[in-house]
N, C-alpha and C positions, 0 to 999 in steps of 0.2 A: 504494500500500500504506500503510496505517495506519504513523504513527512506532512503533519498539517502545516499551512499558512502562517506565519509572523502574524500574530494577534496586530491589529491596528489601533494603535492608543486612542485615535480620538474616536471610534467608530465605534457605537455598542453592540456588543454581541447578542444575538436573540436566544442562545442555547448556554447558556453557562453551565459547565459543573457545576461548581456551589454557586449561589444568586448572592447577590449582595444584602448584608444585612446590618442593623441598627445596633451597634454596641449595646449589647449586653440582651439581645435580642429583642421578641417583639413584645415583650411585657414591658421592658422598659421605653421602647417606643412610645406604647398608649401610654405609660407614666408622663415621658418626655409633652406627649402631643394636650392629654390634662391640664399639666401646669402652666403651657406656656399659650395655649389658646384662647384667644377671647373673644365672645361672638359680637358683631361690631355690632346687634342692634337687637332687640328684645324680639324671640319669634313662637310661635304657638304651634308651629308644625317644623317637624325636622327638617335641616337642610343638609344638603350633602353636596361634597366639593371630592373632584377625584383630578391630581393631578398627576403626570407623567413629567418623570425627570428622569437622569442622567447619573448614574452614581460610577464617579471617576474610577483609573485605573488605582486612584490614592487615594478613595474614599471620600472624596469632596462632590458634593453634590453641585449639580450646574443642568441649565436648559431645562427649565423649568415649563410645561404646557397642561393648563388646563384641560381635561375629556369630559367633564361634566361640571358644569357651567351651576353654580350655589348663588351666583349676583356676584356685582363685582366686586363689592367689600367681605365676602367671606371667602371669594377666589383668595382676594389678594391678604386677606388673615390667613389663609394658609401655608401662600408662598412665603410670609414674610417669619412665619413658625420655621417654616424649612430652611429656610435658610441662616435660620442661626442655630441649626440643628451641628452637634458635633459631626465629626469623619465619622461616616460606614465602615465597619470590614467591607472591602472590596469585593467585587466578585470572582470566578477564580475557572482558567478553561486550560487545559493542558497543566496544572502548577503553575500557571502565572496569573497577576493581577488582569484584568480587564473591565475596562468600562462597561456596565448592561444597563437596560432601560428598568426602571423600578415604574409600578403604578402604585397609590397611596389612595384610600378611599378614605374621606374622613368625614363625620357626620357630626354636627350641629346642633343636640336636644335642646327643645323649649327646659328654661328653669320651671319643675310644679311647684 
């Protein structure tokens, strides 16, 4: 069989061995995504925001796009949660680092 291809740093991969993930995984995720969210505006029925990004060959998240559209004030409370979000463990295809595409679904509860 042919050697595989030189991973291309800037281009994500759609098949990773291991997928990229939130230090200390996904519970600490939703602890992360808790504390640091705040719904820009009082609402009575859930909103949900799911954006696609980018999570580097170094763990830095980048290229941040909306897929379901919350309004523009809780699109943009999401991206700006994510991006003060610490380094991911990277994702990982042959043993080496690669950039993949993460999607994040994050939903919005009315306070009862």
């Amino acid at each position: 069989a042919p050697p595989e291809p030189e991973p291309d740093w800037k281009t994500p991969v759609d098949n990773p061995d291991r997928q990229a993930s939130f230090p200390g995984g996904s519970k600490a995720l939703l602890y992360f995504l808790q504390r640091n969210l705040v719904a820009p505006e009082e609402i009575s029925e859930a909103v949900q925001v799911k954006v696609k990004f980018v999570v580097g060959f170094d763990g830095n998240l980048q290229a941040f796009e909306v897929v379901q559209d919350g309004g523009i004030d809780f699109n943009n409370e999401v991206i700006r949660v994510l991006k003060k979000m610490p380094q991911w463990v990277p994702g990982k295809k042959g043993g080496r680092n690669v950039p993949v595409f993460y999607v994040l679904p994050v939903k919005f509860a009315p306070n009862d």
